[in-house]
VMD Tcl script that draws the C-alpha trace (Angstrom):
set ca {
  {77.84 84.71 103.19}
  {79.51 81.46 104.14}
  {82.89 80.26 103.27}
  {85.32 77.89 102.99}
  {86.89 78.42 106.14}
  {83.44 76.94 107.46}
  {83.25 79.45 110.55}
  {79.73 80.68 110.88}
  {77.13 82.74 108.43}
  {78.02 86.49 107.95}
  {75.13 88.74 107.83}
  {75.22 92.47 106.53}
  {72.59 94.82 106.57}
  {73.73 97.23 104.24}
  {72.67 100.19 102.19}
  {73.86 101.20 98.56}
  {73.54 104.47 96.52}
  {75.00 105.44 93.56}
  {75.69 109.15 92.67}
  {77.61 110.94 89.42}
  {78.52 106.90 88.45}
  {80.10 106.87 92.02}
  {78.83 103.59 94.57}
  {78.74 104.41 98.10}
  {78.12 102.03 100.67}
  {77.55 101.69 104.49}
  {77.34 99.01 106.69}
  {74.40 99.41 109.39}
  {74.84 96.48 111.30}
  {76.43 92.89 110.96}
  {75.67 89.72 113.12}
  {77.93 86.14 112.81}
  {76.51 82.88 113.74}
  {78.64 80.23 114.13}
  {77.91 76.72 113.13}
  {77.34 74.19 115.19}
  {79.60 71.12 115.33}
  {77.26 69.31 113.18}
  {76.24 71.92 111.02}
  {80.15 72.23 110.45}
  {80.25 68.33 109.78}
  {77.42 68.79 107.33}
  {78.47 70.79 104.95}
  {82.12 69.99 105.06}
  {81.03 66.74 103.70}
  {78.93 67.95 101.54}
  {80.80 67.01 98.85}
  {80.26 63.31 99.56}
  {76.81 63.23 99.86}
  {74.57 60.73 97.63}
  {72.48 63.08 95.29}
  {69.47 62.66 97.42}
  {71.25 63.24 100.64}
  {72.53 66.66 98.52}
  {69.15 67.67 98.04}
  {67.78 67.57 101.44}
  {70.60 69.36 103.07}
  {70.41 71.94 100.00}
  {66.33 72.27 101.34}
  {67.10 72.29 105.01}
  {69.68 74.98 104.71}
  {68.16 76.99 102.83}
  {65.09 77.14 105.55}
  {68.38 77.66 107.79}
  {69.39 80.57 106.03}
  {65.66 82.11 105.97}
  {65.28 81.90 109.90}
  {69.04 83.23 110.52}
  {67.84 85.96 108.18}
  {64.12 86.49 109.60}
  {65.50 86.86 113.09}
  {68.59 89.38 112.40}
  {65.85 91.89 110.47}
  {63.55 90.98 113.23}
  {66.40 92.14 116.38}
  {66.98 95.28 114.13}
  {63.46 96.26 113.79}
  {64.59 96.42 110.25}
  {63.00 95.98 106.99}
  {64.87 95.13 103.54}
  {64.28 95.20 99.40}
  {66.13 91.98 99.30}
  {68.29 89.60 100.70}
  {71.19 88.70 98.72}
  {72.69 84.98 99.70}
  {75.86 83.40 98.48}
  {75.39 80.12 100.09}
  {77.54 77.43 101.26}
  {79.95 76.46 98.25}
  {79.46 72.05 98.17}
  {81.04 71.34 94.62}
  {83.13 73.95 92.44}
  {84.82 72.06 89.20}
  {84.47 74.60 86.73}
  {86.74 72.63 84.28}
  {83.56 70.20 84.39}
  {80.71 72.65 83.98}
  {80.22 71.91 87.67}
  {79.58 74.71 90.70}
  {77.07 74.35 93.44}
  {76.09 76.86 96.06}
  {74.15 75.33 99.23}
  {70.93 77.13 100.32}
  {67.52 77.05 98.39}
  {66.99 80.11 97.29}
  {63.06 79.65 97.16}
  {63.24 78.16 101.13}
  {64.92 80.95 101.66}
  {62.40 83.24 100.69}
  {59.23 81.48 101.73}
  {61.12 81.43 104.94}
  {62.06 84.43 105.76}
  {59.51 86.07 103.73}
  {61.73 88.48 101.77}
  {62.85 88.71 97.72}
  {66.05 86.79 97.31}
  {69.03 86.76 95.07}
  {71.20 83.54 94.64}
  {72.91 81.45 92.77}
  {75.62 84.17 91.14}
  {78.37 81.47 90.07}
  {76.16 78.85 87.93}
  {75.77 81.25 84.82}
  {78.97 82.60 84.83}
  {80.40 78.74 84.68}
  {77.61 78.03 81.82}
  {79.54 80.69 80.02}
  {82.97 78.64 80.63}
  {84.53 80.92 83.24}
  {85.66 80.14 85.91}
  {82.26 81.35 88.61}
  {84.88 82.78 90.57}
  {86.53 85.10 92.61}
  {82.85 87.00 92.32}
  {83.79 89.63 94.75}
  {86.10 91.76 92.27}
  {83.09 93.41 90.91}
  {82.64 95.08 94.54}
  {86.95 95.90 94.62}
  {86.42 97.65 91.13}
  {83.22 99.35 92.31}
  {83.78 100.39 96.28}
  {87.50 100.21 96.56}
  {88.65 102.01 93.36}
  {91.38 103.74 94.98}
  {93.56 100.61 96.57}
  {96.18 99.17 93.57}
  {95.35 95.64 94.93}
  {92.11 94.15 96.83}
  {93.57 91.13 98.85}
  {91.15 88.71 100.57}
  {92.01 86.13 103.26}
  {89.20 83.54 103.71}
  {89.60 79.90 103.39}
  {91.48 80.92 100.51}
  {93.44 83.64 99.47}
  {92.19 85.89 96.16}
  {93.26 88.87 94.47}
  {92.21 91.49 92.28}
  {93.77 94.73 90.43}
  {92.61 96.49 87.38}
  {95.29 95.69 84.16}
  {95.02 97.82 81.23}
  {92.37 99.26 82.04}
  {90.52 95.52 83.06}
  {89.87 94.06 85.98}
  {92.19 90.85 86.75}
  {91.29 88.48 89.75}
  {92.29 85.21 90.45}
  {92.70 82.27 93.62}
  {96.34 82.93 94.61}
  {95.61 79.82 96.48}
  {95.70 79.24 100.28}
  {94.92 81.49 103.54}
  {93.09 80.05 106.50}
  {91.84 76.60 105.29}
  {94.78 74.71 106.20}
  {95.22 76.66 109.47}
  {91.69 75.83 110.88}
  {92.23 72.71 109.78}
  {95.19 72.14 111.74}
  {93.69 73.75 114.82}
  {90.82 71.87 114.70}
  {92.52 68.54 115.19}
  {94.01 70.39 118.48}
  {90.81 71.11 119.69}
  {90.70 75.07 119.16}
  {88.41 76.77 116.43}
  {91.70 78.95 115.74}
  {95.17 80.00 116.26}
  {93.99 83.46 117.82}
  {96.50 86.08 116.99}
  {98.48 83.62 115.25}
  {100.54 83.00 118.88}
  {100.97 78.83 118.09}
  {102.52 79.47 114.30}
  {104.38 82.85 115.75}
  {106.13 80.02 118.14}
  {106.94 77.38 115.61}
  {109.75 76.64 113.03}
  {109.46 76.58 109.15}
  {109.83 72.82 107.68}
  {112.10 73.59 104.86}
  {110.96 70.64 103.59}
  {106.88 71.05 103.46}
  {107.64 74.72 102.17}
  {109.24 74.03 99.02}
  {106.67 71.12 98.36}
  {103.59 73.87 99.22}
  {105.29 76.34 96.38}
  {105.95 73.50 93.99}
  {102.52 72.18 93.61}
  {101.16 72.72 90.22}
  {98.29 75.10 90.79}
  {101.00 78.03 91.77}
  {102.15 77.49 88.10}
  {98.79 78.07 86.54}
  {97.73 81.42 84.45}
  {95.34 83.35 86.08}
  {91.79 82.93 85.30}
  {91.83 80.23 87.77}
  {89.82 79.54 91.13}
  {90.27 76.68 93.46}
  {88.35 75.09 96.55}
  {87.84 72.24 98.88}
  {88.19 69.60 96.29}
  {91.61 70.91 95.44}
  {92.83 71.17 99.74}
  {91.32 67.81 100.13}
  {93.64 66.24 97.53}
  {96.71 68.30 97.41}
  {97.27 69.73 100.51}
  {95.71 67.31 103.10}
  {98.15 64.85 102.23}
  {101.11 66.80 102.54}
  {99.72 67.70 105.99}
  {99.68 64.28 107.24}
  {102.75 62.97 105.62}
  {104.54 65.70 107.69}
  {105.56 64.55 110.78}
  {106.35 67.55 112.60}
  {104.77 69.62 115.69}
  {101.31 71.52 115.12}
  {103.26 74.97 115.85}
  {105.83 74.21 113.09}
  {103.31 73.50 110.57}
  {100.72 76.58 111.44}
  {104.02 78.62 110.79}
  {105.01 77.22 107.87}
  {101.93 77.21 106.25}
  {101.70 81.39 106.94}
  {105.05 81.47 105.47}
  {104.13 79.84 102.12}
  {100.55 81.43 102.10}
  {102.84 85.30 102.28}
  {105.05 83.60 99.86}
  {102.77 83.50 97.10}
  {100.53 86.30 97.74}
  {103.77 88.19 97.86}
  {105.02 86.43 93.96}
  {101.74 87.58 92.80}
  {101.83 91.44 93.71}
  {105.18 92.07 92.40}
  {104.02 90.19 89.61}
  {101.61 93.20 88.85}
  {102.70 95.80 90.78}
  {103.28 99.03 88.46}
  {106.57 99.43 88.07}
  {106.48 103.17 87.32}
  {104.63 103.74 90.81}
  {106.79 103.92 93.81}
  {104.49 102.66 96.28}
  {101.44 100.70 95.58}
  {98.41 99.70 97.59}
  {97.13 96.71 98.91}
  {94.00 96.23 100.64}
  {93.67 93.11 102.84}
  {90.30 91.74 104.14}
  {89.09 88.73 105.61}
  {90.02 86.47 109.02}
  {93.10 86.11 107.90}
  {93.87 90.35 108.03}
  {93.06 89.62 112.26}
  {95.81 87.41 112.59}
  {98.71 89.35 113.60}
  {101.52 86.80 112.94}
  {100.31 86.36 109.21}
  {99.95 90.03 109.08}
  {103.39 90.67 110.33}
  {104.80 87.79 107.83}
  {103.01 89.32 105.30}
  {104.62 92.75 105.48}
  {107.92 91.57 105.68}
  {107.53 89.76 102.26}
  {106.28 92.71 100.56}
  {108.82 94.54 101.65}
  {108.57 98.53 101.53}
  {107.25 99.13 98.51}
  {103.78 98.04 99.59}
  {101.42 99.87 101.89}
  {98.86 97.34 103.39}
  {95.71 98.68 104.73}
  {94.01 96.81 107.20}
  {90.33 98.61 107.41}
  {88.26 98.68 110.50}
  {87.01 94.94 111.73}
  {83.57 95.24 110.82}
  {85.35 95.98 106.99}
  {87.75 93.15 107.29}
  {84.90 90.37 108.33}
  {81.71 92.12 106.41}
  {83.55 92.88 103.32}
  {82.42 89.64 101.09}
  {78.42 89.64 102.59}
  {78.91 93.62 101.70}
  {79.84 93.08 97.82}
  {77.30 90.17 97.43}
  {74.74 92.50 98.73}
  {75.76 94.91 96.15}
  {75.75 91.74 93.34}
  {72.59 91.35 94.44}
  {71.40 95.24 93.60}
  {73.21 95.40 90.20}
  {71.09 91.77 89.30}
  {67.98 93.69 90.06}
  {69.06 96.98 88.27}
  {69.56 94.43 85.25}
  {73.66 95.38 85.43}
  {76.49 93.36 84.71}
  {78.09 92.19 88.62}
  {79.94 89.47 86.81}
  {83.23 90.25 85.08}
  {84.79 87.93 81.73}
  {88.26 89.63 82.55}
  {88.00 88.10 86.34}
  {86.77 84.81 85.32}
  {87.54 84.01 81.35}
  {84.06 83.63 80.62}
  {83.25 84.24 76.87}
  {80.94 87.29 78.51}
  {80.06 90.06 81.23}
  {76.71 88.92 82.61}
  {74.31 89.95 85.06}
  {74.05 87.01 87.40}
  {71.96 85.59 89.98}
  {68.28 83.97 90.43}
  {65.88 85.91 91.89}
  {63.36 84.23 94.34}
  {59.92 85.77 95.51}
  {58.11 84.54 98.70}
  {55.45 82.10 97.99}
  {52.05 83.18 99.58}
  {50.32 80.16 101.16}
}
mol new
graphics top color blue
foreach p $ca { graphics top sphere $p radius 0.5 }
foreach p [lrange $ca 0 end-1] q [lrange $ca 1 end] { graphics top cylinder $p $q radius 0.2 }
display resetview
């Protein structure tokens, strides 16, 4: 798995069993490898690339992701049935028809000499939906018993089953903006959350943040770099305030909406409800703390163990990748509006030279 937030690859090695229509899952072991400057540099710009330059950095990470991959199972002493890969996200406009995940899955397997599973967003966008959030298939199946599954990548995304569906949507943003800000001070992150604990909201960036027009959009929807790079960047650089005060401010709005969207759905009849939260942004105690005060009492968060909170995403692709090779739906129309359920992904053998 790599995401938006552009930190490293996250690597799983799980197992799955399924018992009386019950999933069960453990984690046996997890390594992260972070990206090099350039690697960083590379696929943030992916998205700029000529079409030729596209295609050679989709082949040489994809023979990336097949040695990262071959030397993990190689320090376990491990063998696997597959390897399920998400890839590196380069272009999502599903409005256009248009989603691209980094990573050849065929390089992949030739490289590290395993079966792989790939490419799980292009034929849910073929089916007009939206090829995203994917990992509400794993909050439905694994984490049945929490009201609300809340993730905190680059992004932030929800899910919660509706009627007896399951609803998931982009609330919008999480740690994009505050790596982004970091990284122009020279840090890979705000650990903890100390800088934005010790700045001031901008009263004046946080009502443009909640006013932009994505916030006012009905759920299915699913946003990316393309929208960060032209909505939010912007607003960045136009404010002219200290790095502290915008890292805060940003945390505030980020809790702001999450927060609109849970009471949004909470069950009224239910006294307490709860939430879930995974990704880097659940280690960052100042947007945890910010968070809990805007949910207010009614919500009990559950932060799960760290290898939970950083593994969860690589975890639920892994199980997309089992339910593509049991020939079961791992792709939802409620999450995503597409006209169907599907079981999604390619599926890549090793090639035997």
């Amino acid at each position: 798995m790599s995401g938006t937030s552009l930190d490293g690859l996250d690597m799983a090695y799980c197992h799955f069993c399924e018992e009386n229509g019950q999933w069960k899952f453990s984690i046996k072991n997890t390594s992260e490898i972070n990206y090099s400057d350039e690697m960083r540099e590379h696929l943030k710009n992916a998205i700029h690339l000529s079409e030729e330059q596209h295609a050679l950095l989709h082949k040489d990470y994809g023979i990336w992701l097949g040695q990262q991959t071959k030397n993990f199972l190689e320090e376990l002493g491990e063998d696997v049935d597959f390897i399920a890969s998400h890839g590196h996200t380069s272009h999502h406009r599903p409005v256009d028809g248009v989603t691209f995940q980094l990573g050849d899955g065929q390089l992949l397997a030739n490289t590290s000499g395993k079966q792989v599973v790939c490419d799980f967003r292009t034929k849910d966008v073929s089916l007009k939906g939206q090829g995203a959030p994917l990992v509400p298939i794993g909050d439905k199946l694994l984490f049945h018993e929490y009201d609300f599954c809340l993730n905190l990548g680059g992004i932030s995304n929800i899910s919660f089953d509706k009627n007896g569906e399951r609803i998931a949507y982009d609330i919008g943003l999480a740690n994009m903006p505050l790596n982004y800000i970091t990284h122009k001070m020279g840090l890979p992150y705000d650990n903890n959350g100390k800088l934005a604990r010790s700045g001031k909201l901008d009263h004046n960036l946080f009502t443009k943040l909640n006013s932009l027009e994505y916030y006012q959009l009905p759920h299915p929807k699913s946003t990316g770099y393309e929208w960060f790079t032209s909505e939010i960047t912007p607003l960045i650089k136009a404010a002219k305030i200290p790095n502290e005060d915008l890292l805060h401010t940003f945390i505030h709005h980020n809790c702001e909406q999450i927060a609109i969207s849970v009471h949004q759905y909470k069950n009224k009849s239910k006294s307490n409800s709860k939430l879930l939260v995974t990704g880097g942004g659940a280690l960052n105690q100042f947007f945890m703390d910010t968070l809990l005060t805007k949910l207010g009492s009614s919500i009990e968060v559950t932060i799960p163990n760290k290898t939970l909170v950083a593994y969860k995403e690589a975890l639920v692709f892994a199980l997309m990748g089992v339910l593509r090779l049991e020939g079961k739906n791992n792709v939802l129309k409620s999450v995503t509006g597409a006209t169907s359920d599907s079981c999604s992904g390619e599926v890549f053998f090793p090639e035997v030279t």
